[in-house]
C-alpha positions as CSV (number, residue, x, y, z in Angstrom):
1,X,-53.0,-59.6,-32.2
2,X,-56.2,-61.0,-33.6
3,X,-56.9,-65.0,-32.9
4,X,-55.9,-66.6,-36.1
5,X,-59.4,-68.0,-36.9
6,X,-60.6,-64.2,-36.9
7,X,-58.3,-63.4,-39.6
8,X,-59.0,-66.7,-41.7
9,X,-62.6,-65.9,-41.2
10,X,-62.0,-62.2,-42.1
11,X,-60.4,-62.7,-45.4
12,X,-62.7,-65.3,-46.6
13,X,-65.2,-62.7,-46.1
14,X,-63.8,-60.8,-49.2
15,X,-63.7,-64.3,-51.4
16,X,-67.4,-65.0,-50.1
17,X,-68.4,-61.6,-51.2
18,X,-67.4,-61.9,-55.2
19,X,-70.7,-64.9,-55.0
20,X,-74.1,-63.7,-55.2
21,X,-74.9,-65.2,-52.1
22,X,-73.4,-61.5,-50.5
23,X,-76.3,-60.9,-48.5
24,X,-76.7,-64.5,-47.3
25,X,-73.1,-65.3,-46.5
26,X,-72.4,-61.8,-45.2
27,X,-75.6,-62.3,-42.8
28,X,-74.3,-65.7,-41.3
29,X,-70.5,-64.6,-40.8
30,X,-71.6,-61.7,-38.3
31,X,-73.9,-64.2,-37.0
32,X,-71.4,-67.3,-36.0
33,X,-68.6,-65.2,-35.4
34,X,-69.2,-62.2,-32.7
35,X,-66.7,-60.3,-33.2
36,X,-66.0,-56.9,-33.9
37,X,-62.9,-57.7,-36.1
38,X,-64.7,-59.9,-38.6
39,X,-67.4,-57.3,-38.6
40,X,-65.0,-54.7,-39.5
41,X,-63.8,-56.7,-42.3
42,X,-67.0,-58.2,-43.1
43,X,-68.2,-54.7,-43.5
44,X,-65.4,-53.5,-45.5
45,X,-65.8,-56.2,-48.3
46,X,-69.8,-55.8,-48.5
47,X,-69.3,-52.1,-49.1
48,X,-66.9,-52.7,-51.7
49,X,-69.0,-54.8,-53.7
50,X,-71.8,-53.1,-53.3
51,X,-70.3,-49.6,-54.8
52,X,-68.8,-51.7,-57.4
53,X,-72.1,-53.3,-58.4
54,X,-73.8,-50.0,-58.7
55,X,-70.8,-48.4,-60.2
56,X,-71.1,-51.3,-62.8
57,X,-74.8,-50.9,-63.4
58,X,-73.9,-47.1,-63.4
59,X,-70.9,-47.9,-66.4
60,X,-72.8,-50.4,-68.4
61,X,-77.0,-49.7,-68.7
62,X,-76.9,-45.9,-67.8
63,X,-73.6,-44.7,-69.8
64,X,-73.7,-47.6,-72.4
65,X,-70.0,-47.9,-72.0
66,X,-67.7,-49.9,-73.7
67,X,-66.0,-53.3,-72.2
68,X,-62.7,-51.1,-71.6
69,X,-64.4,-49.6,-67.9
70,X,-65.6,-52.6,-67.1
71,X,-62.5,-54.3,-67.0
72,X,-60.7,-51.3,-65.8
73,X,-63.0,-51.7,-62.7
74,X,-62.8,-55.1,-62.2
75,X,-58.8,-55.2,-61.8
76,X,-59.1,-52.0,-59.3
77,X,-61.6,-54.1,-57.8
78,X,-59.9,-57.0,-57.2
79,X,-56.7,-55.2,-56.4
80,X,-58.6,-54.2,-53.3
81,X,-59.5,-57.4,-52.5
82,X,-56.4,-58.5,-52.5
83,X,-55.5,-55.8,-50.1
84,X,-58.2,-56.6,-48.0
85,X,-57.0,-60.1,-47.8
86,X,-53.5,-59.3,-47.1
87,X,-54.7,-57.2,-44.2
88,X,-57.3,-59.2,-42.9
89,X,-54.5,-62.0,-42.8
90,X,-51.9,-59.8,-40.9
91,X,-54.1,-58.6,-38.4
92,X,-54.5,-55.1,-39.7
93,X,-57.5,-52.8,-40.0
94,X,-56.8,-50.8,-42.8
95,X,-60.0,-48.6,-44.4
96,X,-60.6,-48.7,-47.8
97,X,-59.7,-45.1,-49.2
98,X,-62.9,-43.2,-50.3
99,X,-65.2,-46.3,-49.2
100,X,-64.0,-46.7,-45.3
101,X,-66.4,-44.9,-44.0
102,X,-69.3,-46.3,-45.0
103,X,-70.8,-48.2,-42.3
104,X,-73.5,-50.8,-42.8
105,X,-72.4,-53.2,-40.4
106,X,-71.8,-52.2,-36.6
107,X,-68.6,-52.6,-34.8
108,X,-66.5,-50.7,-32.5
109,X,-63.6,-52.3,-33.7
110,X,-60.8,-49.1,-34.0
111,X,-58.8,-48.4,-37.0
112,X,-55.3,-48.7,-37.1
């Protein structure tokens, strides 16, 4: 079982990701807390946002879309979060379907 701090740390990493501070915050995390638990969920929420950023940019300038997919991607968004949370919080390291294995932080952290 992970130390309780890792998993606080681990879930605030999704709520510090929603910010535009992402890079910043994300950057300082891995830094202050060496561990390959908080990487793993550090990396899951960066990736998350950062498809859903370009997904958005993708929906709205590109496509011209209406407000309907935006929205629609925001909940599924933040349903993951949630899910993220919920894991990070219980000790579980759960990938995010379709986005788990993207890797852009390193840790040898195994999957559950």
């Amino acid at each position: 079982m992970e130390k309780l701090e890792d998993r606080v740390i681990s879930a605030i990493c999704y709520f510090v990701s929603i910010t535009p501070l992402i890079f910043i915050a994300t950057f300082f995390i891995i830094k202050l807390k060496n561990s390959d638990y908080v990487k793993f969920h550090v990396n899951q929420a960066l990736v998350l946002h950062l498809v859903t950023l370009v997904i958005m940019i993708f929906i709205n300038v590109i496509l011209d879309l209406s407000f309907i997919f935006s929205t629609l991607l925001y909940i599924v968004t933040i349903f993951i979060i949630i899910w993220g949370i919920i894991n990070a919080l219980i000790g579980k390291t759960k990938e995010i379907p379709m986005l788990g294995k993207i890797h852009m932080v390193k840790s040898s952290y195994q999957v559950m």
